[in-house]
C-alpha positions as CSV (number, residue, x, y, z in Angstrom):
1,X,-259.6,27.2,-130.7
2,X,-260.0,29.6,-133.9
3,X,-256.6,30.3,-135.5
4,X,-256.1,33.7,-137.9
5,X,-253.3,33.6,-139.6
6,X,-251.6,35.0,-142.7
7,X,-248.5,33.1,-144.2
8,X,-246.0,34.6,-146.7
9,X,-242.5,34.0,-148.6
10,X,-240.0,35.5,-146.7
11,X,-237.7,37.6,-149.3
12,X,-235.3,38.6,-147.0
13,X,-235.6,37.2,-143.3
14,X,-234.6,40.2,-141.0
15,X,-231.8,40.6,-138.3
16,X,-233.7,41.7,-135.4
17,X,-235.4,38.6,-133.7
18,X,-236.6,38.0,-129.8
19,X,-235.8,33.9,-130.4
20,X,-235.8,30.5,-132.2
21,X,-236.9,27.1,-131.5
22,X,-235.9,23.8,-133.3
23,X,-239.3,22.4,-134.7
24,X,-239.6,19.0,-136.1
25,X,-243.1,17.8,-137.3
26,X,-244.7,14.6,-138.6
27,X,-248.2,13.9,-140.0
28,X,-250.3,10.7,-138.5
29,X,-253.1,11.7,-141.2
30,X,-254.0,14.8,-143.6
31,X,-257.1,14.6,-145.9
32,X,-259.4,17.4,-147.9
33,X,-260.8,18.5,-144.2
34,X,-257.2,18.9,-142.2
35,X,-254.8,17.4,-140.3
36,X,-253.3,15.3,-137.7
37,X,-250.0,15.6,-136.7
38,X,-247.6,15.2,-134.0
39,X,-244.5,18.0,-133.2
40,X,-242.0,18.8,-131.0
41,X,-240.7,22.3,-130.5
42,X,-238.1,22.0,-128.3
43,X,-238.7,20.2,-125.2
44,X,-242.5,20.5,-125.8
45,X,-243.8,17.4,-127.6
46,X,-247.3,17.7,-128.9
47,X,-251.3,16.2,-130.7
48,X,-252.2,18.5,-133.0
49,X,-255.9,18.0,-135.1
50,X,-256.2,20.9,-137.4
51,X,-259.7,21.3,-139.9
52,X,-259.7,23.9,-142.4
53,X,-257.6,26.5,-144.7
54,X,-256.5,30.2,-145.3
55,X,-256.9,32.8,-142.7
56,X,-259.0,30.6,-139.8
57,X,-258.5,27.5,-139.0
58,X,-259.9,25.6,-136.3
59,X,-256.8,23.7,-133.6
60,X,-256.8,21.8,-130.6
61,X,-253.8,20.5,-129.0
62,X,-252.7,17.7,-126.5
63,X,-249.5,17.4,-125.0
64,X,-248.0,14.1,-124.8
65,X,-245.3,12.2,-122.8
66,X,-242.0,11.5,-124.6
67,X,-243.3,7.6,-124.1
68,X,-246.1,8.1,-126.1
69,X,-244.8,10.3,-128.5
70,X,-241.7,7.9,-129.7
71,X,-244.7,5.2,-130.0
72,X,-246.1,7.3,-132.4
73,X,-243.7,9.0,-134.2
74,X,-242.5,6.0,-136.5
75,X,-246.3,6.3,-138.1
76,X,-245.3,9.2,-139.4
77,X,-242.5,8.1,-141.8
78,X,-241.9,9.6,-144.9
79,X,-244.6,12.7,-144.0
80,X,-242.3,15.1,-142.1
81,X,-240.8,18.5,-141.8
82,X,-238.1,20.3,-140.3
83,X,-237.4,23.5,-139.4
84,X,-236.0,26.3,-137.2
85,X,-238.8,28.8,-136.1
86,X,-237.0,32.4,-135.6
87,X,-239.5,35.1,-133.9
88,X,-239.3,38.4,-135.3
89,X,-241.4,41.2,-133.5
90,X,-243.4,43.7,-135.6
91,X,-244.7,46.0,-133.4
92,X,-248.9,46.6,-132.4
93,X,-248.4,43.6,-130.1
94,X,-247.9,41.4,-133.3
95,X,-244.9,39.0,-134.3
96,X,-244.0,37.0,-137.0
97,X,-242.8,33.1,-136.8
98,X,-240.4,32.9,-139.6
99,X,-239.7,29.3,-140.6
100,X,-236.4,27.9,-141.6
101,X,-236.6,24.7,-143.5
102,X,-234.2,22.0,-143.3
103,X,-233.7,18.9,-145.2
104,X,-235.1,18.4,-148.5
105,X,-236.9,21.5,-148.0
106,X,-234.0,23.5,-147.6
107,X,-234.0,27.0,-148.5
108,X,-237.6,27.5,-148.2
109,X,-238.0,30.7,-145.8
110,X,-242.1,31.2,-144.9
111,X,-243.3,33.9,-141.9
112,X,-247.0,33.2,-140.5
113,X,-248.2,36.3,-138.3
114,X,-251.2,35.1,-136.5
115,X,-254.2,37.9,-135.2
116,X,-256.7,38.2,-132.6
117,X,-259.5,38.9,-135.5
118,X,-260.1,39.0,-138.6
119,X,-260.5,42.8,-139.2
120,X,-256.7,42.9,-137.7
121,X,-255.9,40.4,-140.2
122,X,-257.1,42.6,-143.2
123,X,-255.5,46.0,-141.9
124,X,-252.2,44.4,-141.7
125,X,-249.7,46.1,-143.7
126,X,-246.7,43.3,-144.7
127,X,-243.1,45.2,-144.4
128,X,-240.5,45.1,-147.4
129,X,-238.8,41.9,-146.2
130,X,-242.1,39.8,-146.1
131,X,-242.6,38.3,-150.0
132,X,-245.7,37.2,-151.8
133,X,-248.9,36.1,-149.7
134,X,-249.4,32.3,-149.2
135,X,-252.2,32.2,-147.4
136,X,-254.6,29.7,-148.3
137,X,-252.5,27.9,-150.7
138,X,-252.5,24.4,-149.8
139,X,-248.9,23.8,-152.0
140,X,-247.4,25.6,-149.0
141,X,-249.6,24.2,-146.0
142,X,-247.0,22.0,-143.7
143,X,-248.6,18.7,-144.2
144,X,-248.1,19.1,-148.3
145,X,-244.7,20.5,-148.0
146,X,-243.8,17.1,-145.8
147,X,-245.8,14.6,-148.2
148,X,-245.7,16.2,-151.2
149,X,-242.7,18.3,-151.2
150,X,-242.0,21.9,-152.7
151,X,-244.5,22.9,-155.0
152,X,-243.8,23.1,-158.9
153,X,-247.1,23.8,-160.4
154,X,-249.0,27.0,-160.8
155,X,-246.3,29.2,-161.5
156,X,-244.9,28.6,-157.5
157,X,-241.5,27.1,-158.5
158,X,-240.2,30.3,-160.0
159,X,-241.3,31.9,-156.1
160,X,-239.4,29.2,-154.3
161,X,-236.0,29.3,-156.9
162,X,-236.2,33.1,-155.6
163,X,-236.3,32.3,-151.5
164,X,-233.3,29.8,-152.2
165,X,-230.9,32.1,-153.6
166,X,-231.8,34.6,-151.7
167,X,-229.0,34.7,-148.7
168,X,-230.2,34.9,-145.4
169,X,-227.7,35.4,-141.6
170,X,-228.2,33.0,-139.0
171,X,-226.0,34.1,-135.9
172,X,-224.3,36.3,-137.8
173,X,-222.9,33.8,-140.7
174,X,-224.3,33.7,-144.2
175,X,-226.2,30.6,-145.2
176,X,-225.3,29.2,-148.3
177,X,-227.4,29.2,-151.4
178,X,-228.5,25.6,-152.4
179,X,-225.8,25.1,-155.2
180,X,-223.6,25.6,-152.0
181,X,-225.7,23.0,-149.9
182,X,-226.4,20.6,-152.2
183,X,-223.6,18.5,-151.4
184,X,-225.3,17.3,-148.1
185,X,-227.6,15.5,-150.4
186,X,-225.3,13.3,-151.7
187,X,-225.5,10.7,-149.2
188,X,-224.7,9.1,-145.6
189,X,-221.9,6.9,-146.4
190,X,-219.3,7.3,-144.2
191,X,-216.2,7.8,-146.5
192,X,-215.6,10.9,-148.9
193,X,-216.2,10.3,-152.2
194,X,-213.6,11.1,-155.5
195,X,-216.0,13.4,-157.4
196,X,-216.7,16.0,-154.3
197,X,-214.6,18.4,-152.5
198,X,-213.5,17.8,-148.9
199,X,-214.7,20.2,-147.1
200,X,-218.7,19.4,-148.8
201,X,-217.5,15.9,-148.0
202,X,-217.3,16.5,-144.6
203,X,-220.1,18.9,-144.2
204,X,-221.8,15.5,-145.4
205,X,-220.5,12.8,-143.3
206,X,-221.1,14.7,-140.1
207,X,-224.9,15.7,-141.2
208,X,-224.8,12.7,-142.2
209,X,-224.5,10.9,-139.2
210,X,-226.3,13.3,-137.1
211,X,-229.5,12.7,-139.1
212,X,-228.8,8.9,-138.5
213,X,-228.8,9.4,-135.0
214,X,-231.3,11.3,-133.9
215,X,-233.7,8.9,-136.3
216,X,-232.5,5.8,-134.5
217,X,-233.8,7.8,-131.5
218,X,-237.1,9.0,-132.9
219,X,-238.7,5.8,-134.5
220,X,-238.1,3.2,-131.2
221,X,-240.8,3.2,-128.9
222,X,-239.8,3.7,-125.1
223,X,-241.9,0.9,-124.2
224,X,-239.3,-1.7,-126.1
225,X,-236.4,-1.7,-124.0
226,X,-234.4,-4.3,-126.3
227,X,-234.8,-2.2,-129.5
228,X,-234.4,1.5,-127.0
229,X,-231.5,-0.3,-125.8
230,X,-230.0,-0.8,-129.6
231,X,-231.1,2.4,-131.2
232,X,-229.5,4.2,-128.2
233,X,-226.2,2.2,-128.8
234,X,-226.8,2.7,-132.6
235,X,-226.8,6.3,-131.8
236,X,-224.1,6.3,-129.7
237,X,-222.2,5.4,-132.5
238,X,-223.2,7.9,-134.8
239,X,-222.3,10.4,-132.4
240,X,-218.8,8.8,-132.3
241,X,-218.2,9.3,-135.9
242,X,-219.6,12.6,-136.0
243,X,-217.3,14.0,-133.6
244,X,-214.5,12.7,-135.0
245,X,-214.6,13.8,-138.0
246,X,-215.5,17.1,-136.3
247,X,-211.7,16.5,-134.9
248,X,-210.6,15.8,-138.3
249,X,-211.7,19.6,-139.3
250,X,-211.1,21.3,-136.0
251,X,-208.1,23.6,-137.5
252,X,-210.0,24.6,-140.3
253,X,-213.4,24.9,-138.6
254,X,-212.0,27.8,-135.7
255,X,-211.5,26.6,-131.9
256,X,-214.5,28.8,-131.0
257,X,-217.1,26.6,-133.9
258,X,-215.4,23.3,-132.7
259,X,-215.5,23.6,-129.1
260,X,-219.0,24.7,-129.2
261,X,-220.4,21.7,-131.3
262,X,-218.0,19.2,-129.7
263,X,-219.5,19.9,-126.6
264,X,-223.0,19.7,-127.7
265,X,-222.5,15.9,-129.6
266,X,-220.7,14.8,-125.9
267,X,-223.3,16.3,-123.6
268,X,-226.0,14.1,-126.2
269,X,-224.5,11.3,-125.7
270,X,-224.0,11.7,-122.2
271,X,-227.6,12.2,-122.0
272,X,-227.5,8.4,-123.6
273,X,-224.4,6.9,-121.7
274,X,-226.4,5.5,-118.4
275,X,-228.5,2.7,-120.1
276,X,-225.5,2.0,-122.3
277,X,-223.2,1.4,-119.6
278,X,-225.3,-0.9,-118.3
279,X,-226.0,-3.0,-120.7
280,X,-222.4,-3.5,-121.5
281,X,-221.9,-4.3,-118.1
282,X,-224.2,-6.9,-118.9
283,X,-222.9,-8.3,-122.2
284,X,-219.3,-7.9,-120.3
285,X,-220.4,-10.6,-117.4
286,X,-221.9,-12.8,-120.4
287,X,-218.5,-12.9,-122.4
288,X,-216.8,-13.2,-118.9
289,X,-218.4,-16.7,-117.6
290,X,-218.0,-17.8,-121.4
291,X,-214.6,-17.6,-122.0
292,X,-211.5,-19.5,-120.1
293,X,-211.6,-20.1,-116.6
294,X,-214.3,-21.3,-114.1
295,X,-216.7,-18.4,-113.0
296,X,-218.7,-19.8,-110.1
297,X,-222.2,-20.1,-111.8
298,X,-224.7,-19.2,-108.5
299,X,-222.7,-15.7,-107.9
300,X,-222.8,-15.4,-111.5
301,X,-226.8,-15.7,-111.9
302,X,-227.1,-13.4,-109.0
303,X,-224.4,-10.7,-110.3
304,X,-225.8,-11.6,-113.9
305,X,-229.6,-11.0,-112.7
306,X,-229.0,-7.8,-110.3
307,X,-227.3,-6.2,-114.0
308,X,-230.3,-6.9,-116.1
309,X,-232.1,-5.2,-113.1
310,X,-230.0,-2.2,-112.7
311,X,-230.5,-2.0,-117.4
312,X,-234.1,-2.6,-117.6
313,X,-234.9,0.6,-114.7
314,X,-232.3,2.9,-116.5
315,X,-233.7,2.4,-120.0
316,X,-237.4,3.1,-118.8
317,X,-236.5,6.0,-117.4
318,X,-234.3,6.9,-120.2
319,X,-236.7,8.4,-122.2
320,X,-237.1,12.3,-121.5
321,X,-232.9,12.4,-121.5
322,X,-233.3,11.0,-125.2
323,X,-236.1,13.9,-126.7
324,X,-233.3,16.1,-125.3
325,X,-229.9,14.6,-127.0
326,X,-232.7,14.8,-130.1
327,X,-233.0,18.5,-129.8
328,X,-229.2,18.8,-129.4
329,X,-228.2,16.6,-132.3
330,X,-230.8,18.3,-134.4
331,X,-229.4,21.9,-133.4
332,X,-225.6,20.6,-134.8
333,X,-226.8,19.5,-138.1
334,X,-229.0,22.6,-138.9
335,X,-225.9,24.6,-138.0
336,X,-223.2,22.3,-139.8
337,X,-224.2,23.6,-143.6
338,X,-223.1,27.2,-141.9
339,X,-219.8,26.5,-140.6
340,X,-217.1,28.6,-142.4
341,X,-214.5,25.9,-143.3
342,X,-211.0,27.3,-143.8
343,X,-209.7,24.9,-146.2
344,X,-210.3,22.4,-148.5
345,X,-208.9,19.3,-149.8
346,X,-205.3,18.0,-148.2
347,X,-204.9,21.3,-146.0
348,X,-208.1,21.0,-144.7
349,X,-207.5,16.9,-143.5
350,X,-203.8,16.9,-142.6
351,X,-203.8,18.5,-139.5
352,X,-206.4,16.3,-137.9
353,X,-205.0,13.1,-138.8
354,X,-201.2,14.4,-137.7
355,X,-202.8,15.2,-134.2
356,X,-205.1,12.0,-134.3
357,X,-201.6,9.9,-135.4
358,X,-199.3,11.6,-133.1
359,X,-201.7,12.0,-130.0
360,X,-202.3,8.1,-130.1
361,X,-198.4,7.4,-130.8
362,X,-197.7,9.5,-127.3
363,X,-200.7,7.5,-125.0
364,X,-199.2,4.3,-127.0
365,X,-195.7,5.0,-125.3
366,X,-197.3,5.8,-121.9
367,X,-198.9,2.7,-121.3
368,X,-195.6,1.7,-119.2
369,X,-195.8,-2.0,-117.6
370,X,-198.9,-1.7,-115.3
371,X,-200.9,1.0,-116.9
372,X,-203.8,2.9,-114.9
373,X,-207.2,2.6,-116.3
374,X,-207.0,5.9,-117.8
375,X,-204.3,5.5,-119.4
376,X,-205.4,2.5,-121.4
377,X,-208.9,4.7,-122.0
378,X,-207.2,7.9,-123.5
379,X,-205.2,5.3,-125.9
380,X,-208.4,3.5,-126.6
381,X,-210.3,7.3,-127.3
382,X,-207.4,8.0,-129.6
383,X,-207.3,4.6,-131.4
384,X,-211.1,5.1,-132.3
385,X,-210.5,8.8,-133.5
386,X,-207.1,7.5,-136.0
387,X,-209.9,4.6,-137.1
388,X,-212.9,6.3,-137.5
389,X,-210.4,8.9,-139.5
390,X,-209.0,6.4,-141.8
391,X,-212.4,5.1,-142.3
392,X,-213.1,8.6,-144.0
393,X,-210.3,7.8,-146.8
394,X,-210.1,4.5,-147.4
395,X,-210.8,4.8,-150.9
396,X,-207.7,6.5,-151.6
397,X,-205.9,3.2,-151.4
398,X,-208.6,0.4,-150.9
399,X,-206.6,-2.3,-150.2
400,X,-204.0,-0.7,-148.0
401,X,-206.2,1.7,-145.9
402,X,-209.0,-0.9,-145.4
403,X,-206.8,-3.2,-144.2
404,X,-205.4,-0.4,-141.8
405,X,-209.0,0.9,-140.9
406,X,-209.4,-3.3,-140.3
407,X,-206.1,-3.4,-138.0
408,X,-206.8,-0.3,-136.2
409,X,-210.2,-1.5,-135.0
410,X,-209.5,-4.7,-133.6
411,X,-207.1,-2.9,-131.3
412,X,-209.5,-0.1,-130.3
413,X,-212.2,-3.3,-129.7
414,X,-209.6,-5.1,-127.7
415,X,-209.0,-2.2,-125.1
416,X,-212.7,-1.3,-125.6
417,X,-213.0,-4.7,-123.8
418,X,-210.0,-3.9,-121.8
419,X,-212.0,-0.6,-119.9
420,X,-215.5,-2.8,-120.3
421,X,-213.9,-5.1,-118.1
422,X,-212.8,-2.7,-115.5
423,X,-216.0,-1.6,-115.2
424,X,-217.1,-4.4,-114.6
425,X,-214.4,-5.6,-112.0
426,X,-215.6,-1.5,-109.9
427,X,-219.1,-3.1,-110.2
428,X,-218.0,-6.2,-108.4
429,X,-216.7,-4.6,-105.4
430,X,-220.5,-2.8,-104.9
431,X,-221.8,-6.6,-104.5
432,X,-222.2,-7.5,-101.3
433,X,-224.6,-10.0,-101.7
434,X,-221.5,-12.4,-103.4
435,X,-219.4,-13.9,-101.0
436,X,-215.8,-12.9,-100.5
437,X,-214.5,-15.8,-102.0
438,X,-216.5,-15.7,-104.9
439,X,-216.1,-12.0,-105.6
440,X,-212.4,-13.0,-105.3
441,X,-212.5,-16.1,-108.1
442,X,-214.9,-13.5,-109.8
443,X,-212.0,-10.8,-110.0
444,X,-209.0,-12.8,-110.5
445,X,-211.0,-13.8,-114.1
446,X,-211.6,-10.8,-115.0
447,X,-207.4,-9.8,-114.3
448,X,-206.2,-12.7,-116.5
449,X,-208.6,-11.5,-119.1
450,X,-207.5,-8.1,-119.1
451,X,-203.8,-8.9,-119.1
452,X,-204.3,-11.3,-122.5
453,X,-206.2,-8.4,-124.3
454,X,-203.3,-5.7,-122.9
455,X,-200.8,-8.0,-124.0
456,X,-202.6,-8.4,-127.7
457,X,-203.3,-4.4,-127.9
458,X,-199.6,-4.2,-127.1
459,X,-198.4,-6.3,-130.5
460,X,-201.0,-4.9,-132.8
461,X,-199.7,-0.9,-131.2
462,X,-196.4,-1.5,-132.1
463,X,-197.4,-2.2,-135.7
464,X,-200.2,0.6,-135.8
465,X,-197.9,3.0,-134.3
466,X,-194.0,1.7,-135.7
467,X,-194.2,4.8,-138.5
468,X,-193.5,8.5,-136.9
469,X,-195.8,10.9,-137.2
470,X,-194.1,13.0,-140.2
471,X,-193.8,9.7,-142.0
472,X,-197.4,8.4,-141.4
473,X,-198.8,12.2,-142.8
474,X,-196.6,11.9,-146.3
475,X,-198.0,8.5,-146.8
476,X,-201.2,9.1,-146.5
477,X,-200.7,12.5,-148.6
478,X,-199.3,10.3,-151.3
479,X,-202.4,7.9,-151.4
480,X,-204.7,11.0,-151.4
481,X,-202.9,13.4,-154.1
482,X,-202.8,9.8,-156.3
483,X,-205.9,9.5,-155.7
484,X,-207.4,12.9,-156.6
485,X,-205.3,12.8,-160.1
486,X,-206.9,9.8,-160.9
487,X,-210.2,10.9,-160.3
């Protein structure tokens, strides 16, 4: 199929639009002659082999499963773009596909219009907001923008300087120029660093790990279920971290901005949960007949062996809920370098750790003697949102917070394996095919178990939780103001 098109600079990216679409695209090979490359635009994953340049171009397409397309999509490493696609309707039937880049790339702002003929092509009349003509330029084709970069020669720099400090509105909120963005650059370490401001810092650490996850996700092939099965949990993480630190913000960022990306990170990974689950159900069983106590070793095959079952179908058919947490990850982290934050440095951290402290201090107190399993699950939800929290500032007192960070995760890992085992002890009742007797040796392990990790998160709670909130929040302001003046 014979493809017209004219591309252009987009000087000023207009407000009336019919749609966008989050594209991501990676080259398999590009050479003199063309191109092939594999994308997904939104839920549609695609084969692409393009020959030729400027206005016509030659392109046939081949859709693919999302199995096939995470086999692939590692080969294209180090060769990809990504951008949102915004469609902006001129009028005569025509429309333009204005491209947002993301990334290294950001800033960039190109429009293709494509026409049914050439002699269409050559009466088109560009309006005010399109820029200067790129058509047939190859420094601007999509397969050198992803291997080569933005183009610096020819006089082309001085064009794309313009498109980046040009603003722009996406939804209604004014995208930053890059001096504004380029602290996203600076890294995915998952700590803020002495020489940047918070609120960049955290614009970073949540990109950060959104970019981490949704790569995990992209470059494992749904054919290897041990290395699906550790990126997904990989991911899972990331997602973790992401949305607390999107807690740690929430004041600052506006109810309406968090609720809206909390809930998009939690429905991802919810789209990820189910082979998760079961595969620490079956790293639960494995700890289980390790540790103290006498499981019976046949019922424990069986159970162990029905587990591994119940894992290896999830994760095969795990693959079309993972292209869509993609998409939704991907959405959050074009949108994070938007958010209006409304405050910055101390302001801008204390109220999330004072609601992080003091919400974990309250499900601390309500564990009571026999608590329910959700009350041990919100105190283990808020032990990983205070540790993930102190994580971000340990280096305002190295020794002291790391040590903290260090205390605060062993408890959140020993009611983690509290609620694992619960689980675990709801999936023993669904299996019939033990005997009663050994369901009931099986269960009575898994009770003593539970009742030495309780009694451990119990010590380490009264020490993480001895201080009251209003003392915990000065201390931790004294560490970061020191810390700031000495930087």
């Amino acid at each position: 199929m014979a493809e017209i098109e004219r591309k252009f600079l987009v000087a000023e990216r207009p407000q009336a639009e019919s749609g966008q679409t989050v594209i991501e695209q990676g080259y398999l090979a590009v050479d003199e002659h063309g191109e092939v490359r594999l994308r997904r635009k939104g839920a549609e994953l695609l084969l692409t082999a393009k020959t030729g340049h400027g206005e016509v171009r030659e392109e046939v397409e081949v859709p693919l499963g999302p199995g096939a397309f995470a086999a692939l999509w590692p080969l294209t490493a180090g060769r990809r773009v990504r951008k949102v696609r915004h469609y902006v309707p001129l009028g005569d039937d025509l429309r333009a596909e204005v491209d947002v880049y993301a990334g290294a790339l950001d800033g960039l702002r190109t429009a293709e219009i494509e026409f049914a003929t050439r002699e269409e092509a050559d009466r088109f009349e560009p309006p005010d907001w399109l820029g200067p003509e790129l058509t047939g330029d190859p420094g601007f084709a999509n397969q050198s923008l992803a291997t080569k970069g933005l183009p610096t020669a020819n006089g082309k720099r001085d064009h794309v300087e313009m498109e980046i400090v040009t603003g722009t509105e996406t939804n209604g909120a004014a995208v930053p120029a890059a001096d504004e963005t380029a602290p996203l650059a600076a890294g995915r370490t998952y700590r803020l660093l002495d020489d940047e401001d918070a609120a960049d810092g955290m614009r970073r650490v949540i990109v950060g790990r959104l970019d981490k996850a949704a790569e995990r996700l992209r470059e494992v092939s749904a054919d290897d279920g041990d290395a699906l099965a550790e990126a997904i949990h990989g991911a899972r993480k990331d997602l973790k971290k992401a949305r607390a630190a999107l807690r740690l913000i929430r004041d600052a960022l506006g109810e309406k901005v968090f609720k809206r990306e909390n809930q998009a990170l939690r429905d991802a990974g919810r789209l990820l949960s189910a082979s998760r689950d079961a595969e620490v159900k079956l790293a639960t069983l494995d700890a289980l007949a390790a540790g103290p106590g006498e499981a019976p070793p046949g019922a424990t095959a069986l159970w162990r062996e029905a587990l591994a079952g119940d894992r290896d179908r999830i994760v095969g058919g795990e693959a079309d809920g993972i292209m869509d947490a993609v998409e939704a990850i991907d959405t959050v982290a074009y949108r994070a370098p938007r958010w209006k934050i409304r405050a910055d440095g101390w302001k801008l951290l204390a109220p999330g750790l004072d609601t992080a402290y003091r919400e974990g201090r309250e499900a601390f107190e309500a564990l009571g003697e026999n608590p329910s399993f959700e009350t041990v699950h919100e105190l283990r939800k808020r032990g990983k949102d205070l540790w993930y929290q102190v994580r971000l500032l340990r280096d305002a007192w190295q020794p002291v917070m790391e040590a903290s960070a260090e205390e605060i995760h062993e408890f959140t890992e020993q009611l983690g394996d509290h609620h694992d085992l619960a689980v675990l002890a709801e999936d023993l009742d669904r299996r019939l095919q033990l005997g009663a007797a050994q369901r009931e040796t099986l269960k009575v392990l898994i009770e003593a178990r539970q009742e030495s990790l309780l009694a451990e998160a119990r010590a380490a709670g009264e020490r993480i939780y001895a201080e009251k909130p209003k003392a915990f929040s000065r201390r931790l302001r004294a560490y970061w103001r020191a810390w700031r003046r000495e930087g």
